[in-house]
C-alpha positions in Angstrom: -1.6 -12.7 -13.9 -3.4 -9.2 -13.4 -6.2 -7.7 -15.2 -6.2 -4.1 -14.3 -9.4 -2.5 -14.5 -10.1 1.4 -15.1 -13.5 2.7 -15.1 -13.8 6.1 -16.3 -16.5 8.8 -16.7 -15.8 12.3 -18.2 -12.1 11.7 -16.2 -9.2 14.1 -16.3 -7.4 13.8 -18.7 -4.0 14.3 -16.4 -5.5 12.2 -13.7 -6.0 9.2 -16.1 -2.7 9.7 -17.7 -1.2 9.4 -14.0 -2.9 6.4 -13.3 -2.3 4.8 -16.1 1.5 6.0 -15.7 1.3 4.3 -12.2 0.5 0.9 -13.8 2.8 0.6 -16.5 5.8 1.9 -14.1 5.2 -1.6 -11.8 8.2 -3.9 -10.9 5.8 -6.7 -11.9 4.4 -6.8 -15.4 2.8 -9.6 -15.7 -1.1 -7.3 -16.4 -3.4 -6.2 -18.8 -5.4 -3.0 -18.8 -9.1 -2.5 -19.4 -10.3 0.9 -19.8 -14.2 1.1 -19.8 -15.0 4.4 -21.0 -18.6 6.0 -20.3 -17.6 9.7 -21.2 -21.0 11.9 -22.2 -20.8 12.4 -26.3 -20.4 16.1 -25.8 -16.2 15.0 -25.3 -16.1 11.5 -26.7 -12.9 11.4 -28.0 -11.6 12.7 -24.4 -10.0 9.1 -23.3 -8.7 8.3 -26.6 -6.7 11.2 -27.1 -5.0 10.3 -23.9 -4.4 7.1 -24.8 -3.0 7.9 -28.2 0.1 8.8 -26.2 0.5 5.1 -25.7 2.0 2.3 -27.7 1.1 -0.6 -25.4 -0.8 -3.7 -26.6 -1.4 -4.3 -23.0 -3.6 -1.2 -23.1 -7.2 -1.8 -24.0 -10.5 0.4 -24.4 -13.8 -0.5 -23.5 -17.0 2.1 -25.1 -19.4 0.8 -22.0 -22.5 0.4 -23.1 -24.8 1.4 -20.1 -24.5 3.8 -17.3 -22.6 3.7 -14.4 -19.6 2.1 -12.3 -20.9 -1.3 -11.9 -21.5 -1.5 -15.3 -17.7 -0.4 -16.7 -16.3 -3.0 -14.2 -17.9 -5.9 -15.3 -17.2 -5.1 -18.9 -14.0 -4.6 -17.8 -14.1 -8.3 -16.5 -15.9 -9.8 -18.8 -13.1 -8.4 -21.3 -10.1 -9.9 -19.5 -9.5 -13.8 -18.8 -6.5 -13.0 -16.2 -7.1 -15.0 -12.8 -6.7 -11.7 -10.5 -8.5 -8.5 -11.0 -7.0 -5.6 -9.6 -8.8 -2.2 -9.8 -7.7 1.6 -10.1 -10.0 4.4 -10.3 -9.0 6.5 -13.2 -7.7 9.3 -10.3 -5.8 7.2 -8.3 -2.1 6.2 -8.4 -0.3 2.8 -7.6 2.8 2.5 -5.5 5.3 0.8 -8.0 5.9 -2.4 -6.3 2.1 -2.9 -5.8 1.4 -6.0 -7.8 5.4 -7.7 -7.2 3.5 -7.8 -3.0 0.0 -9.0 -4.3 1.7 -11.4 -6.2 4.0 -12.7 -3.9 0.8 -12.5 -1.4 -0.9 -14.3 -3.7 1.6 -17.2 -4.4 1.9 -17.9 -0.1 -1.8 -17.7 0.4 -4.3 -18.4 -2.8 -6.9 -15.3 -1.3 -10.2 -14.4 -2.5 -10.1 -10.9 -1.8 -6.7 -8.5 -0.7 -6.5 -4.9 0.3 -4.0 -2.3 2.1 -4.0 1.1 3.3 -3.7 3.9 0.9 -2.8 7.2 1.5 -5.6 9.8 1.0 -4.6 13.1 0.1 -6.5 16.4 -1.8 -4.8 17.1 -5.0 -2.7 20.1 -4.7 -2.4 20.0 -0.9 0.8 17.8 1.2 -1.1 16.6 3.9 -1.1 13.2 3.4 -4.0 10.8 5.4 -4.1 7.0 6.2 -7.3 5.5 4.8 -8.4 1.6 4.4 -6.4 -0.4 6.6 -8.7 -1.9 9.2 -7.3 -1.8 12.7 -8.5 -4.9 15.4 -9.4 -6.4 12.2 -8.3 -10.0 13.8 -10.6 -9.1 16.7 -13.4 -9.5 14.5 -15.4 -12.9 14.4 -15.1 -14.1 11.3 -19.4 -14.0 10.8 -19.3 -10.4 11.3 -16.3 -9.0 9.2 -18.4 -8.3 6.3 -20.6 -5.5 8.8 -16.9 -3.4 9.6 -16.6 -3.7 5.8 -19.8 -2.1 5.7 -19.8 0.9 7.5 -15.7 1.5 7.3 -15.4 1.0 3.5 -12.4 -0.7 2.0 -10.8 1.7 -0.8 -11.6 0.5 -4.1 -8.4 1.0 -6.0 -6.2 -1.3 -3.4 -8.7 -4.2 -3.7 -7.4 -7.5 -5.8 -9.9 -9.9 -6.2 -9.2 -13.5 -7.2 -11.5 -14.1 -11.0 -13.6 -17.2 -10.2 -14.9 -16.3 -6.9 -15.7 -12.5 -8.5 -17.6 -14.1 -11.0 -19.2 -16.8 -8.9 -20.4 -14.2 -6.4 -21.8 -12.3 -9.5 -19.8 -9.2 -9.9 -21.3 -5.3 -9.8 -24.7 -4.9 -8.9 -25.5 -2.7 -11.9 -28.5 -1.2 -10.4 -26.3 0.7 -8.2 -24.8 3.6 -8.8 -23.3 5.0 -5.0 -21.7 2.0 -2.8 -21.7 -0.6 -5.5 -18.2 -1.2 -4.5 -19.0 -1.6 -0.5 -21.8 -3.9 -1.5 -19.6 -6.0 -3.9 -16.8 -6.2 -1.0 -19.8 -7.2 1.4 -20.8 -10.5 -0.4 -17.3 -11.3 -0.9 -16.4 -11.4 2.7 -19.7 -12.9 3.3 -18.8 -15.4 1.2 -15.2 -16.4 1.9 -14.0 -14.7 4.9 -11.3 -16.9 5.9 -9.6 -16.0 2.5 -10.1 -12.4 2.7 -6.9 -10.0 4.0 -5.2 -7.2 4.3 -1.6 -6.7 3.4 0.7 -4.3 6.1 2.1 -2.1 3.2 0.9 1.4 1.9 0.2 0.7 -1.5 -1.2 3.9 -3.5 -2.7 7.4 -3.0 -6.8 8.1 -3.3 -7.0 11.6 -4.3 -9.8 13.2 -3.9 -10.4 16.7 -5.7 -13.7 19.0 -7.1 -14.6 17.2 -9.7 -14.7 14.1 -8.1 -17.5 11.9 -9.4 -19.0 10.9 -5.6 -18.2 14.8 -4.6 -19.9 16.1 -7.4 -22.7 13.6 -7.2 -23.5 13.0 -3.7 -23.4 16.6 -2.5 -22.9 15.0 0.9 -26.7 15.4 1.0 -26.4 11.9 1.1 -24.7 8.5 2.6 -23.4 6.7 -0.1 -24.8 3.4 1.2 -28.9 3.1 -0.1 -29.3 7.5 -0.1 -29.2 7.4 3.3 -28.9 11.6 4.8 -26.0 11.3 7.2 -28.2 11.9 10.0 -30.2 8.7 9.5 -26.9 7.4 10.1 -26.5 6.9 13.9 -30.1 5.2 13.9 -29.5 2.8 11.2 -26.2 1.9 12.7 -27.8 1.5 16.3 -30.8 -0.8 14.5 -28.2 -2.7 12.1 -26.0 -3.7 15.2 -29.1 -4.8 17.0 -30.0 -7.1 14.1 -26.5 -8.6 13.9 -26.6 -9.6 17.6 -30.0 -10.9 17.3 -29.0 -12.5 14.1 -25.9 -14.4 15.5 -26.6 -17.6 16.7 -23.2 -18.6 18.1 -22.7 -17.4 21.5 -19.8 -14.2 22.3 -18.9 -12.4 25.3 -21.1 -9.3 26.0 -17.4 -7.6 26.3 -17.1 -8.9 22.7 -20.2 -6.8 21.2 -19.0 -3.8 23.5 -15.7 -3.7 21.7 -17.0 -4.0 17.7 -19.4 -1.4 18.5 -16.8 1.0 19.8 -14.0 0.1 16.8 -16.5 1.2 14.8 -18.3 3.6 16.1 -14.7 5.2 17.3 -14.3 5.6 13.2 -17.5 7.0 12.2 -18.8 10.4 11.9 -19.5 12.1 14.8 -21.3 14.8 13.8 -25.1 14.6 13.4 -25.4 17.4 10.9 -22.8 17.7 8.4 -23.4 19.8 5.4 -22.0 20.8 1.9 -19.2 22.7 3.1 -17.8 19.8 6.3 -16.7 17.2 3.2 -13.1 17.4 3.9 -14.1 17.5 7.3 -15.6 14.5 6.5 -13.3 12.1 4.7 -10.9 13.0 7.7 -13.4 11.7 9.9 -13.7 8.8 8.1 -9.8 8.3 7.8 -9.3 8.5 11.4 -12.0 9.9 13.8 -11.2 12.9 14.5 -11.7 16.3 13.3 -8.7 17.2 12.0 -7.4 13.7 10.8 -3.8 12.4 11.7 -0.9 13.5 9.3 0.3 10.4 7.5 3.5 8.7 9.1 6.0 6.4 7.6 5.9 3.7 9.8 4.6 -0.1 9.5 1.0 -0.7 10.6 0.7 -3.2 13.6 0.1 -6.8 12.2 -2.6 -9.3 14.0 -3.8 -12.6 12.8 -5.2 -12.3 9.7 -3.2 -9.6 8.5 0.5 -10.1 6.8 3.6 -8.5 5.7 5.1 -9.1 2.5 
C-alpha cells in the first residue's frame, strides 16, 4: 500500500540505521522502501555498508543521479508503483503504529494529502517539542489553507501523499534546493484542499542535530523559503497577506482576516535579527512562539472539523 521514501546525502550512518529501523518495526507492513542515495564520492559506499546489515527485499537503493532533495524523491517515486507515498528523512524516526492510522485513515476518507504532529527534539537532549500540527486549522477558509502551509511548514517525514495526485500535481520542483518540500505541500493543498488533513496522533520524532543538512547549509543566514534573510520576513509577510486579501474574491468578515493574521503571526518569529548562534532559539519559536518553547505533553490535541482521530 506504502512506498516509503528515504532521501539521503552524506547521512549518518546511525541515524539512517534508526530510521530505517523505525520502518521495518511498523504494525502494518504492507510498504516498500526507496533509498535515493546522493552521498559525495569521497564516502560512496557509506549507505551500502549500512544497508548490508539488512536482508529485506523490501529494501531498495537508488544512486540519484542529480543534485539535491527534490531530485532523490522523485526518483524515489518514479521507482515505486505503491498508491501512497509516505516520506522519512533519513534522521528521523516513525512511531510504530504510524502507517496501521494512515491506513485506516486512508480506508474512511480516500485523502490526497495526510499529516500529524511530530515531536521535535535535539539529539542527545530530553526536551521533547510539539511541531507540525496546525492549530484553528478548521478556522481556515478553505482558499487560504495553502498560505498557513506556507509560512508554518508541515514536517516532511509525517506527510503521506496519495500517488496519482503527487504525480498529477508534478512532484519536486528540482530546481530547488531549500523549501522544495513547503512548495510541494503548497500546490497540493492548492489543488485539493478539501482532501487534505491532519490526523490527532503524534506520529514520529524530527531530530535535529549539527550536521543537519538545512543547519549546515542555511547558516540561518537565510529563510528557507526563496533565500529570504529572516529580517525580510516581517515585510514579506505583511505584503503577501495584503495580496491574499486583495486576491480573494469571495467576501469574509474583517474579524476573519484579523484572526488568520494573528494564528499565524502568533507562530512566527518574533525576533527581527536572529543570528548563527539563536537556531535552537529558533526552531522553538517555530514549534510554539515563544522563546523557550513548551515541553512536550502526552495529551491528545484538540480536534475541529477537518481534523480526525484514528
Amino acid at each position: 500500500m506504502f512506498d516509503v521514501i528515504i532521501p539521503t546525502y552524506n547521512s549518518t550512518p546511525q541515524f539512517l540505521k534508526e530510521a530505517i529501523d523505525s520502518v521495518l518495526s511498523q504494525t502494518y507492513q504492507e510498504f516498500q522502501i526507496y533509498i535515493c542515495d546522493g552521498t559525495l564520492e569521497d564516502c560512496p559506499h557509506q549507505v551500502e555498508q549500512t544497508l548490508a546489515n539488512y536482508n529485506d527485499k523490501r529494501i531498495h537503493l537508488l544512486k540519484q543521479s542529480r543534485v539535491g532533495p527534490s531530485n532523490a524523491r522523485n526518483e524515489a517515486v518514479t521507482a515505486g508503483k505503491n498508491p501512497y507515498v509516505a516520506l522519512l528523512d533519513s534522521d528521523d524516526l516513525w512511531s510504530e503504529r504510524k502507517l496501521e492510522y494512515m491506513r485506516d485513515f486512508i480506508q474512511k476518507n480516500n485523502p490526497t494529502m495526510i499529516w500529524s504532529a511530530v515531536k521535535l527534539k535535539w539529539v542527545d537532549d530530553i526536551t521533547e517539542y510539539r511541531t507540525g500540527f496546525l492549530e484553528n486549522w478548521n478556522t481556515i477558509a478553505l482558499e487560504h489553507r495553502w498560505f498557513r502551509i506556507y509560512w508554518l511548514p508541515l514536517a516532511t517525514s509525517s506527510i503521506v501523499f496519495k500517488r496519482s495526485e503527487l504525480e498529477k500535481i508534478g512532484l519536486w520542483n528540482e530546481n530547488l534546493f531549500l523549501g522544495e518540500d513547503t512548495e510541494l505541500n503548497v500546490r497540493m493543498i492548492k489543488s485539493s484542499p478539501k482532501s487534505c488533513f491532519q490526523i490527532n496522533r503524534y506520529m514520529g520524532y524530527y531530530r535535529k542535530h549539527e550536521h543537519q543538512t538545512t543547519i549546515n547549509e542555511s547558516h540561518f543566514n537565510e529563510n528557507i523559503r526563496n533565500g529570504l534573510k529572516p529580517n525580510d520576513r516581517p515585510h514579506l509577510f505583511k505584503t503577501t497577506f495584503e495580496n491574499l486579501k486583495q486576491e480573494t474574491t469571495k467576501c469574509y468578515p474583517e474579524n476573519y482576516w484579523l484572526h488568520l493574521e494573528k494564528i499565524i503571526q502568533d507562530h512566527r518569529i518574533k525576533s527581527d535579527n536572529p543570528n548563527e548562534n539563536d537556531w535552537e532559539n529558533y526552531i522553538l519559536l517555530r514549534v510554539d512562539g515563544t522563546q523557550n518553547g513548551s515541553k512536550f505533553k502526552e495529551h491528545p490535541l484538540e480536534l475541529g472539523v477537518g481534523e480526525f482521530d484514528v
